[in-house]
Kinemage of the C-alpha trace (Angstrom):
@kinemage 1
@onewidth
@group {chain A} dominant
@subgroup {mainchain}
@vectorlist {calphas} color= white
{ca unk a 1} P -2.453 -79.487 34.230
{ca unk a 2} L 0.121 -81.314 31.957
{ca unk a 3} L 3.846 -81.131 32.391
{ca unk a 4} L 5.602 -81.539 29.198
{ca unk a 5} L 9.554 -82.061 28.825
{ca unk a 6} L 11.211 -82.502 25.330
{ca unk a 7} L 14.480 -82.460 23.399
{ca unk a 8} L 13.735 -79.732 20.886
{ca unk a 9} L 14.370 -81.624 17.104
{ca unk a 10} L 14.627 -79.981 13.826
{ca unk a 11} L 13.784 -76.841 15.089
{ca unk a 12} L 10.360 -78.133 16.783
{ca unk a 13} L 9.408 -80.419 19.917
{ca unk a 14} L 10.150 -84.249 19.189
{ca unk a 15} L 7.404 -85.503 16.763
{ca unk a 16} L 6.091 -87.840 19.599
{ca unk a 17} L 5.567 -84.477 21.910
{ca unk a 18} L 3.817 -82.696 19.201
{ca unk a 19} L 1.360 -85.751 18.825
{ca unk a 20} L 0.579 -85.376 22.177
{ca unk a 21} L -0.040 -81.639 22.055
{ca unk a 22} L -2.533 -82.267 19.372
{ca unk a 23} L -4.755 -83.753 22.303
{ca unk a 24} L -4.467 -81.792 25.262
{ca unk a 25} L -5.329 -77.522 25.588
{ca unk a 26} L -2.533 -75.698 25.404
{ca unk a 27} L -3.625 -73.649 28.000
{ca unk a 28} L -2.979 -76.415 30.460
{ca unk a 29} L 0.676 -77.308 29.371
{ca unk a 30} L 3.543 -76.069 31.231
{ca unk a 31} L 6.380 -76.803 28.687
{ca unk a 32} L 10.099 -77.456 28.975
{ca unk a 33} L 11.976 -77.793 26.243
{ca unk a 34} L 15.865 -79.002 25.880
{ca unk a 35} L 18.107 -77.768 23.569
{ca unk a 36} L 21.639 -77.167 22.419
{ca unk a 37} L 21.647 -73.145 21.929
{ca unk a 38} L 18.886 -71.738 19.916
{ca unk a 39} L 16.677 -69.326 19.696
{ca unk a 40} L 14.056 -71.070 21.760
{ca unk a 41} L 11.329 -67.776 22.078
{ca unk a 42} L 11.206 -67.589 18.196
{ca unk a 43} L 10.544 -71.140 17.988
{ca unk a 44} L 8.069 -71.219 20.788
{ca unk a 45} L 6.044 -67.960 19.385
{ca unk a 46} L 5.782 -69.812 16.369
{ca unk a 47} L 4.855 -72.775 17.792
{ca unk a 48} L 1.744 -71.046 19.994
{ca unk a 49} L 0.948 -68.807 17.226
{ca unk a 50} L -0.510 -71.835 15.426
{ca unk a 51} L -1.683 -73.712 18.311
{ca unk a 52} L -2.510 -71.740 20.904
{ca unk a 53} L -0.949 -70.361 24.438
{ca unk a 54} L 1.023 -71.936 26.689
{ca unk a 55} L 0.517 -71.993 30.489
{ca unk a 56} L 3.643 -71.330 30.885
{ca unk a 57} L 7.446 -72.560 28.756
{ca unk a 58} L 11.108 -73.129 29.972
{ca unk a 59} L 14.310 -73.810 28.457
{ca unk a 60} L 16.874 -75.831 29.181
{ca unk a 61} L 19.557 -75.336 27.225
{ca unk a 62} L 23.134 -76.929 27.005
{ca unk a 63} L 25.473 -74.263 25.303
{ca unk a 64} L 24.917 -70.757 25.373
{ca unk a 65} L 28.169 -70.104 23.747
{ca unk a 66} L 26.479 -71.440 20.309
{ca unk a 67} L 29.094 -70.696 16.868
{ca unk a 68} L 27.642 -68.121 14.509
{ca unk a 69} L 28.960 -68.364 10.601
């Protein structure tokens, strides 16, 4: 099992995170992201709809108050 923390960048996990995920099954990550206030279960379906499942994912974020324009 694989335990795998990241700061969430340009919408994905950090480039060196998603390097990493190349390697390992998804099945045995457990994921936690970091983020400022987005809309992290959008960007994580996308992310296991191309790669495959999660163990399991969690969010940290920073601002939940986040400015809509």
């Amino acid at each position: 099992m694989y335990i795998v923390v990241s700061p969430l960048w340009a919408g994905k996990p950090a480039n060196a995170t998603v390097e990493f995920l190349k390697f390992v099954p998804p099945g045995k990550v457990t994921l936690v992201l970091t983020c400022i206030g987005n809309d992290m279960d959008k960007i994580v379906n996308d992310y296991e709809s191309k790669n495959g499942k999660f163990k399991s994912h969690y969010v940290i974020i920073k601002n939940l108050k986040t400015k809509k324009r």
